[in-house]
C-alpha positions as CSV (number, residue, x, y, z in Angstrom):
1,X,274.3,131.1,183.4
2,X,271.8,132.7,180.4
3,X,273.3,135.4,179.2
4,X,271.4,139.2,178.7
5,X,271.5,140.4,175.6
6,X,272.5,143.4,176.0
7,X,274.2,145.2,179.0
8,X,272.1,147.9,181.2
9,X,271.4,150.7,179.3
10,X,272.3,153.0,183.0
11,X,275.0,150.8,184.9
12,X,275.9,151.8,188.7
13,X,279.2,153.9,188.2
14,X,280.6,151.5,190.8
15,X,279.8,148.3,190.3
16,X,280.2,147.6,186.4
17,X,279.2,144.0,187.2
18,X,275.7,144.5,188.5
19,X,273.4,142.4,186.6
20,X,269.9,143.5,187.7
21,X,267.4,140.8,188.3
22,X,264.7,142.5,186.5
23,X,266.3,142.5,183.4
24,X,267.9,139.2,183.5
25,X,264.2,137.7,184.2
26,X,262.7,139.4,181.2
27,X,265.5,138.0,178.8
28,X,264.6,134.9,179.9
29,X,260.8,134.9,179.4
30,X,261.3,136.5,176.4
31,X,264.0,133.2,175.1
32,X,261.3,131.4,176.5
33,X,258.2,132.9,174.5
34,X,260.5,133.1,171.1
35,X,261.2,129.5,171.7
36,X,258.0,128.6,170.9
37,X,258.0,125.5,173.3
38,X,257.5,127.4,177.0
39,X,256.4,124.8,179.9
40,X,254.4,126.5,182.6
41,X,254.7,126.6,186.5
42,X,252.9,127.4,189.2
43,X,253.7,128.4,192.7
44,X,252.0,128.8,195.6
45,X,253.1,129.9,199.2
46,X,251.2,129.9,202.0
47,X,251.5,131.5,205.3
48,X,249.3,131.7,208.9
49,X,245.3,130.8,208.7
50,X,245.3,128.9,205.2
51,X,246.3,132.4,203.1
52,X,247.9,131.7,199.9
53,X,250.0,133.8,197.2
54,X,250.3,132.1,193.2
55,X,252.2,133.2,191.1
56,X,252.2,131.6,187.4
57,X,255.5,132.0,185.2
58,X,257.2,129.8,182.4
59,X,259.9,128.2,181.9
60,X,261.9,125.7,178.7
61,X,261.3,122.2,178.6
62,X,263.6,119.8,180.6
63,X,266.9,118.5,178.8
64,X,266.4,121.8,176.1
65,X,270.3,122.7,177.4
66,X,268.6,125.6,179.7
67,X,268.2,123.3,182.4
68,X,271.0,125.3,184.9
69,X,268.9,128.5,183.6
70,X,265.5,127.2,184.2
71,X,266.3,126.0,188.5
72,X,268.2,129.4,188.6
73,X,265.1,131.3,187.5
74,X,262.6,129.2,189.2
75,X,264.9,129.9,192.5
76,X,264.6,133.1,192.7
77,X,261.4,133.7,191.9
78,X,260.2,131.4,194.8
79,X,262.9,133.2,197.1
80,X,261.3,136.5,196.0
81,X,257.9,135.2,197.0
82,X,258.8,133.9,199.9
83,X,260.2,136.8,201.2
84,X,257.3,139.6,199.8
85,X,254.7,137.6,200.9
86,X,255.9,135.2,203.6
87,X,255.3,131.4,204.5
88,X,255.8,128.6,205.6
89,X,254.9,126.4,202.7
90,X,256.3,126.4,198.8
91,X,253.3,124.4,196.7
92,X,254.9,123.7,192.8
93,X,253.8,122.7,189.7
94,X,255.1,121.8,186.2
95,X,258.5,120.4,185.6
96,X,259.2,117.5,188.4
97,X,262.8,118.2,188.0
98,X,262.4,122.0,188.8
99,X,259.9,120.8,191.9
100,X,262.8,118.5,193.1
101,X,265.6,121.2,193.0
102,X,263.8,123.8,195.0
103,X,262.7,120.8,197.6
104,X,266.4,120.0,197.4
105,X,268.0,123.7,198.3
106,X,265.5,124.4,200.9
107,X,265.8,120.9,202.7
108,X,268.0,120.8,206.0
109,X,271.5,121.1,204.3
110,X,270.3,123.1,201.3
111,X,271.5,126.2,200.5
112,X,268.8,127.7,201.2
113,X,268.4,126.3,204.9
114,X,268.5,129.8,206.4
115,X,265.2,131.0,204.9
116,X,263.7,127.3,205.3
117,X,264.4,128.0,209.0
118,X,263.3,131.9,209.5
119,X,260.3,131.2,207.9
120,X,259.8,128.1,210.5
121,X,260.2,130.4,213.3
122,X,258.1,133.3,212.2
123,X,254.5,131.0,211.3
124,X,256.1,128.2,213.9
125,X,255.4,125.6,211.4
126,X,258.1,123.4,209.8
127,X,258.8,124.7,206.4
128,X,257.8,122.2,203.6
129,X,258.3,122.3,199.8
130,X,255.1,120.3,198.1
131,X,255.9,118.8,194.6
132,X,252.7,118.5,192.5
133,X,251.2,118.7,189.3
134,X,249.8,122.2,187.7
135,X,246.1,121.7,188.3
136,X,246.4,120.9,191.7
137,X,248.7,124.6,192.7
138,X,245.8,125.9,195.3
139,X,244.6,129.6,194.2
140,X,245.2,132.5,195.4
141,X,243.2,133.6,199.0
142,X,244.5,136.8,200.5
143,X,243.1,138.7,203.4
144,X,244.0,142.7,203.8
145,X,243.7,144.6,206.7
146,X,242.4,147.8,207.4
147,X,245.3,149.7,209.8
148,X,246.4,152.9,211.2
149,X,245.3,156.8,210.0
150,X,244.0,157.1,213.4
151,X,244.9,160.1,214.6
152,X,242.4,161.5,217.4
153,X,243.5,162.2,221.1
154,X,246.9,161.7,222.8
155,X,249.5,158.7,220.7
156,X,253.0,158.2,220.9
157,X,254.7,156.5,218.1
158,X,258.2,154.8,218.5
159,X,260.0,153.7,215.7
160,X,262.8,151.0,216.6
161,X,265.7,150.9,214.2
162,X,268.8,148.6,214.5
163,X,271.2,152.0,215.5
164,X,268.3,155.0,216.3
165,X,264.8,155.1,217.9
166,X,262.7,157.6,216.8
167,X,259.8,158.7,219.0
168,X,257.3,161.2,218.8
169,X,254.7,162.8,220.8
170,X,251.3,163.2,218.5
171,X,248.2,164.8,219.6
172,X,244.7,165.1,217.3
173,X,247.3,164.7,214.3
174,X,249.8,167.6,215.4
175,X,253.3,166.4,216.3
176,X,254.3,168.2,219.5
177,X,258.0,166.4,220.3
178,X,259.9,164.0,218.6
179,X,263.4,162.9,219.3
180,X,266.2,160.7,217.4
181,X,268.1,158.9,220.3
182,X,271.1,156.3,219.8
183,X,270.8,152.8,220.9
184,X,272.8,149.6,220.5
185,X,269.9,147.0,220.1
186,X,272.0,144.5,218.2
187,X,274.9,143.8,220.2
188,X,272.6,143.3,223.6
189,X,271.9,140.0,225.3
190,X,270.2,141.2,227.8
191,X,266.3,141.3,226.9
192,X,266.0,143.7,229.9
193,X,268.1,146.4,227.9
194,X,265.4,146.6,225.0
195,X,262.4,146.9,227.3
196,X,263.8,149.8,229.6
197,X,264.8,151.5,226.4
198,X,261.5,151.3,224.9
199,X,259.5,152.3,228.2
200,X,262.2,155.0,229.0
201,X,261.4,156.1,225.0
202,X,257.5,156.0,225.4
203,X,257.4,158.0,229.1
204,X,259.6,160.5,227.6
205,X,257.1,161.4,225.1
206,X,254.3,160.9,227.2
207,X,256.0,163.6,229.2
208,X,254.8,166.2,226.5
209,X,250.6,165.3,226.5
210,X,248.6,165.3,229.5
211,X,248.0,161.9,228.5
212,X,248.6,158.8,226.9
213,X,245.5,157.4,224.9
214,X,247.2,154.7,222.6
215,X,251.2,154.0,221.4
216,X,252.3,152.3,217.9
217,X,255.6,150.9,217.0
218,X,257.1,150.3,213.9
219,X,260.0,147.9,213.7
220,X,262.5,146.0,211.9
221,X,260.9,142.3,212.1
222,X,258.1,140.6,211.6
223,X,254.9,140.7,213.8
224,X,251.9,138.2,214.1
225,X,248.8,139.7,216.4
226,X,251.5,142.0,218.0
227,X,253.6,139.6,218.9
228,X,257.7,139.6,217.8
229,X,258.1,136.3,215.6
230,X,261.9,137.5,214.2
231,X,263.3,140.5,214.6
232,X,267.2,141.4,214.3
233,X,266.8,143.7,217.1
234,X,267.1,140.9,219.3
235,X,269.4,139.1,217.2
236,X,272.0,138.6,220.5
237,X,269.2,137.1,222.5
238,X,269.2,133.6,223.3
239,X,266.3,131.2,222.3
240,X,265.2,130.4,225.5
241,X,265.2,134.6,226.3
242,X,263.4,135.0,223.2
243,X,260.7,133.2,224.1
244,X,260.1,133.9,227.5
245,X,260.5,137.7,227.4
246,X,260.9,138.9,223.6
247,X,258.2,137.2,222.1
248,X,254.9,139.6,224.2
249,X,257.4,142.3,225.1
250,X,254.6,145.0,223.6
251,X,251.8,143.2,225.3
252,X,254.3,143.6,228.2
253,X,254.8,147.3,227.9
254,X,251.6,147.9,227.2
255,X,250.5,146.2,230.3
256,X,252.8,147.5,232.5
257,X,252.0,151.0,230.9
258,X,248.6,150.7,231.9
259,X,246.6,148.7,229.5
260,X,247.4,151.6,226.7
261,X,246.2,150.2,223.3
262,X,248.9,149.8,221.2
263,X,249.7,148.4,217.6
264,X,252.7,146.9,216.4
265,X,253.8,146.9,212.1
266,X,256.7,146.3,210.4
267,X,258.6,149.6,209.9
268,X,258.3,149.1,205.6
269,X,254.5,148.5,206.1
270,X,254.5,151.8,208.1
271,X,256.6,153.5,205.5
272,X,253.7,152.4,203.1
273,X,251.4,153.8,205.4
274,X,253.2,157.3,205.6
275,X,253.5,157.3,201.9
276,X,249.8,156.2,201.5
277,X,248.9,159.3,204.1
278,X,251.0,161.5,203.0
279,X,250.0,161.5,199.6
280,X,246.1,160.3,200.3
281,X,247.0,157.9,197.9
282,X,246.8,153.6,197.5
283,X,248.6,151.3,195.2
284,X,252.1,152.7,197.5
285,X,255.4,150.6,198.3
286,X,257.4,152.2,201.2
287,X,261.3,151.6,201.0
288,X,262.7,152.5,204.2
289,X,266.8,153.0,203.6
290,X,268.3,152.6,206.8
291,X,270.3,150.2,209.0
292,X,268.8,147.7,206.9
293,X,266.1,147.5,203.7
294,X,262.7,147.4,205.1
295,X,259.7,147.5,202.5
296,X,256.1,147.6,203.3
297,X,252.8,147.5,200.6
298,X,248.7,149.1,201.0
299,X,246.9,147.6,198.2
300,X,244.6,149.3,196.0
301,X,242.3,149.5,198.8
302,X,244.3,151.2,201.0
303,X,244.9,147.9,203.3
304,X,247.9,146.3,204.5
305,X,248.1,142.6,202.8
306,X,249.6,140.6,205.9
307,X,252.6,139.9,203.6
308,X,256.0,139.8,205.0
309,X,257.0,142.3,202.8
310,X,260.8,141.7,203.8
311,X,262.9,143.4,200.8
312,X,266.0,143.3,202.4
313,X,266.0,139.5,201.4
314,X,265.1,139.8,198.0
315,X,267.4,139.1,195.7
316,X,268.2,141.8,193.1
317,X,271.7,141.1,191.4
318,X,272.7,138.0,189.6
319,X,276.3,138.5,189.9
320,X,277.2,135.4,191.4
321,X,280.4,137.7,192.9
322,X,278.0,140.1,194.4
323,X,278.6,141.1,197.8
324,X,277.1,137.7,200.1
325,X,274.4,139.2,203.0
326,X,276.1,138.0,206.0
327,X,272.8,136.6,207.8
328,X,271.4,134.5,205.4
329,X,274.5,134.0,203.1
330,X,272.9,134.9,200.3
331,X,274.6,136.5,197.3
332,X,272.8,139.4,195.5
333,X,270.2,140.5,198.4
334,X,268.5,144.1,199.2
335,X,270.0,145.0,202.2
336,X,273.4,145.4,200.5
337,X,272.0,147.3,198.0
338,X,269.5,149.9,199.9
339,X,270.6,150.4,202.8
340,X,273.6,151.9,204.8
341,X,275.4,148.8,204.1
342,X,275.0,149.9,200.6
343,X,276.7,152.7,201.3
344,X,279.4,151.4,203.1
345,X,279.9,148.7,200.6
346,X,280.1,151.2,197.7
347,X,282.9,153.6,199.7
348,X,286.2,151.6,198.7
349,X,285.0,152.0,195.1
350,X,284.7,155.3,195.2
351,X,288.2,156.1,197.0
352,X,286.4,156.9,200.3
353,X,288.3,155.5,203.5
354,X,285.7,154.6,206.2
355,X,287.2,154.8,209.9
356,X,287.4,151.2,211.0
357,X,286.3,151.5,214.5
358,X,283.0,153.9,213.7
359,X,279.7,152.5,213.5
360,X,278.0,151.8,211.1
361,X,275.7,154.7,211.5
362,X,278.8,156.8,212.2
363,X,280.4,155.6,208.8
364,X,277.2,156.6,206.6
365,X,277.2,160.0,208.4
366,X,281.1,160.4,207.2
367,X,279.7,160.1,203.4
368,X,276.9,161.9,204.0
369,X,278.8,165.0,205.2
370,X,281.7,164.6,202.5
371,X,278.4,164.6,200.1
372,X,277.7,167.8,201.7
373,X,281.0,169.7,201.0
374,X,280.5,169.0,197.5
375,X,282.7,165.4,197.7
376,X,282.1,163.7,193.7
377,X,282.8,160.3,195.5
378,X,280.1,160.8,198.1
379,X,277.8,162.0,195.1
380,X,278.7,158.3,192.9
381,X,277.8,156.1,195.9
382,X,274.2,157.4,196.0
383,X,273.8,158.1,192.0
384,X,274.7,154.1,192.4
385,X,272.2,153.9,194.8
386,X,269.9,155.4,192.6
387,X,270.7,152.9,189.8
388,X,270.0,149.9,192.2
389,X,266.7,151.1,193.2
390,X,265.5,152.0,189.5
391,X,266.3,148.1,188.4
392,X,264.7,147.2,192.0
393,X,261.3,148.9,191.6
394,X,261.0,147.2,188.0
395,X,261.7,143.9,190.3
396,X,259.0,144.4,193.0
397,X,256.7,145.6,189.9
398,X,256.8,141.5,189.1
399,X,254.9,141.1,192.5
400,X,253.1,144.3,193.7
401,X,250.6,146.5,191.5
402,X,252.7,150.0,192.5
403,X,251.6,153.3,191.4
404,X,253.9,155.2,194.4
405,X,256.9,154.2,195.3
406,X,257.9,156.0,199.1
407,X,261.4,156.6,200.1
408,X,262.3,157.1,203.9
409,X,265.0,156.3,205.8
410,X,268.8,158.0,206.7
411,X,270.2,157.1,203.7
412,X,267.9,159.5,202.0
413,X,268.7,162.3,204.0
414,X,270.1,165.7,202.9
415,X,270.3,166.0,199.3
416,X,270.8,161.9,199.2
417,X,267.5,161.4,198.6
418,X,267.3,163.5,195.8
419,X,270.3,162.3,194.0
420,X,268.6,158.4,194.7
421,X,265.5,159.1,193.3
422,X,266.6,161.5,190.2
423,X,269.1,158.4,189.2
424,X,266.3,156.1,189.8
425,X,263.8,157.6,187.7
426,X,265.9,157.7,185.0
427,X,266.4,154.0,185.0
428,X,262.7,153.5,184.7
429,X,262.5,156.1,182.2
430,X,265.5,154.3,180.0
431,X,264.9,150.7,180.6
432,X,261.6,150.6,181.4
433,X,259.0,153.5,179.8
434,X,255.8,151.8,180.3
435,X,256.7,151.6,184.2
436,X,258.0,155.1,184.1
437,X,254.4,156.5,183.1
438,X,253.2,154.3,185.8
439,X,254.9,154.9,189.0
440,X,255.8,158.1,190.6
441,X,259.0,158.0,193.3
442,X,257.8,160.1,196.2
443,X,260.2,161.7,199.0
444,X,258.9,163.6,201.5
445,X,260.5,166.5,203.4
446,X,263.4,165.8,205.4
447,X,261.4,166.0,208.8
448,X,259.2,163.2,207.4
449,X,262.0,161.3,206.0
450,X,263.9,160.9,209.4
451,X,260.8,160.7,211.6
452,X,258.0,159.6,209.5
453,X,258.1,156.3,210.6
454,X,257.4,157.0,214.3
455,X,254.5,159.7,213.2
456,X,252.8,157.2,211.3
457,X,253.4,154.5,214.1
458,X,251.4,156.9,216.4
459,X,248.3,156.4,213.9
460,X,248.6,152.7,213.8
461,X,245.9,151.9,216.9
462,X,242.5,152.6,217.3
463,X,241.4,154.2,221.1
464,X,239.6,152.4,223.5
465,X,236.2,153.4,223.4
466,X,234.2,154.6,226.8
């Protein structure tokens, strides 16, 4: 495996082996430009209705001894694209033998057969990896969408996490309830369960309005014209379940509520959109810390992109011992890095002893509240924290034009969050200074933080009009 230079200039106080993507991929380019003999390549994904991301990088000629270097590079750039901007078809050019590995990994017994097949199921398309030459990479033809800030009359917004729902009552912009109730979405086979829980959620807070003019939910998965495509929520539900009563549950609810316009998002494309509201503000990444990593995007014109926008796949560490993601067996990934899991992964190295038969909601809590009596090991976990998401932002940077980077989510709460974002912007502000004068970390107040999500859901549909 190339080799960096240098180590981090700011390395995690508990995991001395943490080799941040960002920097390994710009030691690379950089042998690459100083070799003076740099072959290009193009990629192309595309997802639902013919949209298309490219992304243009380069890489040393075949047989130059940085062959191993060049597929390892290559592969995770496509599996960052893939899971930023979702689809269902990888499109390469350049180097046959680089085209040949990546239609390799993501064939049926490649290694990378889990993403081949969750990208399958979300644009219900088999996956495909096209080899071809430069010229003939299609272009780039992306589609925004103008969603949410609507904020007139009577809304409830729900957001579904893989331990909490969050719901709030909303009227002409002024939050009148909100509640944080515990659920067990994950370990449920029943679809029943998760549509009783999220009608018994919605009536609840349409108990505080007179009435109910439009709900939004935000929630871990991803969502084509409202409908659940993959979502972890459901993650004990059986295929044939799945299809027959997960796949329209909104349209379902909504129906059964009434014919209530509603809008579903992706929680991190909410988060955007509560960063991008809070702070009146476009160019913003949302990174929701929670159960799991959830990331979200509004362009420059204050649009959501469609994207997938799934950062809890994207890999961030080249350790190859890094800690492996358990669904898609995957070394390196976000969700073990900015999330709870992050947290609980970090405990043993700092001394902490989790209880065993807690939760994992109930184990993050235990380190939040040793953080709270002053506990130095608690404070190392999220300074670590803080290191990860500094060399992460510099990552995403590669693929989205940031200018505010949003932070929401339980593992910010308290005085996490500051802790996470002081240790992040000092990473930026070491390693990289022209991104440091570029992008400001935002957190918002710790109301916001633990029920943003749902507040912003509440804005996410327009009102029928009479």
């Amino acid at each position: 495996m190339f080799k960096l230079r240098e180590k981090p200039k700011i390395i995690p106080i508990l995991d001395k082996d943490f080799m941040p993507i960002s920097l390994v991929n710009r030691a690379f380019l950089n042998e690459v430009k100083k070799s003076g003999n740099s072959v290009p390549i193009k990629i192309a994904v595309e997802r639902e209705s013919g949209l298309i991301s490219t992304y243009s990088t380069m890489v040393f000629p075949e047989n130059s001894e940085m062959d191993e270097m060049n597929f390892l590079y290559i592969e995770r750039i496509v599996k960052t694209l893939l899971w930023t901007r979702g689809g269902w078809k990888v499109i390469i050019g350049g180097l046959k033998s680089i085209g040949e590995y990546i239609y390799d990994i993501y064939s049926s017994s490649g290694i990378r057969e889990f993403d081949a097949n969750f990208m399958s199921r979300v644009y219900e398309k088999k996956f495909i990896v096209e080899i071809t030459d430069l010229k003939s990479v299609p272009e780039t033809n992306e589609l925004t969408k103008s969603i949410g800030r609507h904020l007139e009359g009577c809304r409830v917004g729900l957001d579904l996490g893989g331990s909490c729902k969050k719901v709030s009552a909303v009227i002409d912009g002024k939050v009148v309830y909100s509640d944080d109730v515990i659920w067990q979405p994950k370990t449920q086979d029943n679809a029943d369960y998760h549509y009783e829980e999220i009608v018994e959620a919605i009536k609840t807070a349409a108990s505080h309005m007179p009435e109910v003019d439009a709900f939004g939910i935000s929630s871990a998965g991803v969502f084509i014209n409202n409908r659940v495509m993959v979502s972890s929520l459901f993650m004990k539900i059986s295929d044939e379940l799945f299809n027959a009563k997960v796949k329209d549950i909104f349209k379902n609810i909504a129906k059964d509520l009434g014919d209530v316009p509603f809008e579903v998002a992706n929680d991190g494309d909410v988060t955007a959109l509560a960063g991008a509201m809070a702070l009146d503000a476009s160019n913003v990444l949302g990174v929701s810390m929670g159960t799991s990593q959830a990331g979200g995007y509004v362009d420059g014109s204050g649009n959501i992109t469609g994207w997938l926008n799934e950062l809890a796949f994207v890999p961030l560490d080249y350790n190859p011992s890094a800690m492996i993601d358990e669904w898609s067996g995957d070394y390196g990934c976000g969700v073990k890095y900015l999330s709870q899991d992050a947290v609980i992964k970090l405990a043993p190295a700092a001394g902490i002893t989790l209880d065993p038969s807690h939760t994992c909601a109930q184990k993050l809590r235990s380190v939040q509240e040793l953080l709270k009596r002053g506990d130095g090991r608690a404070r190392q976990i999220f300074e670590t924290i803080g290191c990860y998401l500094g060399y992460a932002v510099a990552h995403y940077s590669d693929f989205y034009d940031i200018k505010h980077v949003f932070i929401l989510g339980g593992v910010t709460s308290g005085k996490c969050g500051k802790i996470i974002l002081h240790n992040a912007s000092k990473v930026l502000a070491e390693e990289f200074p022209e991104l440091e004068c570029k992008i400001k970390f935002t957190l918002p107040d710790e109301s916001i933080r633990k029920l943003g999500q749902s507040i912003s859901a509440a804005s996410l549909p327009e009102k029928n009009l009479l």
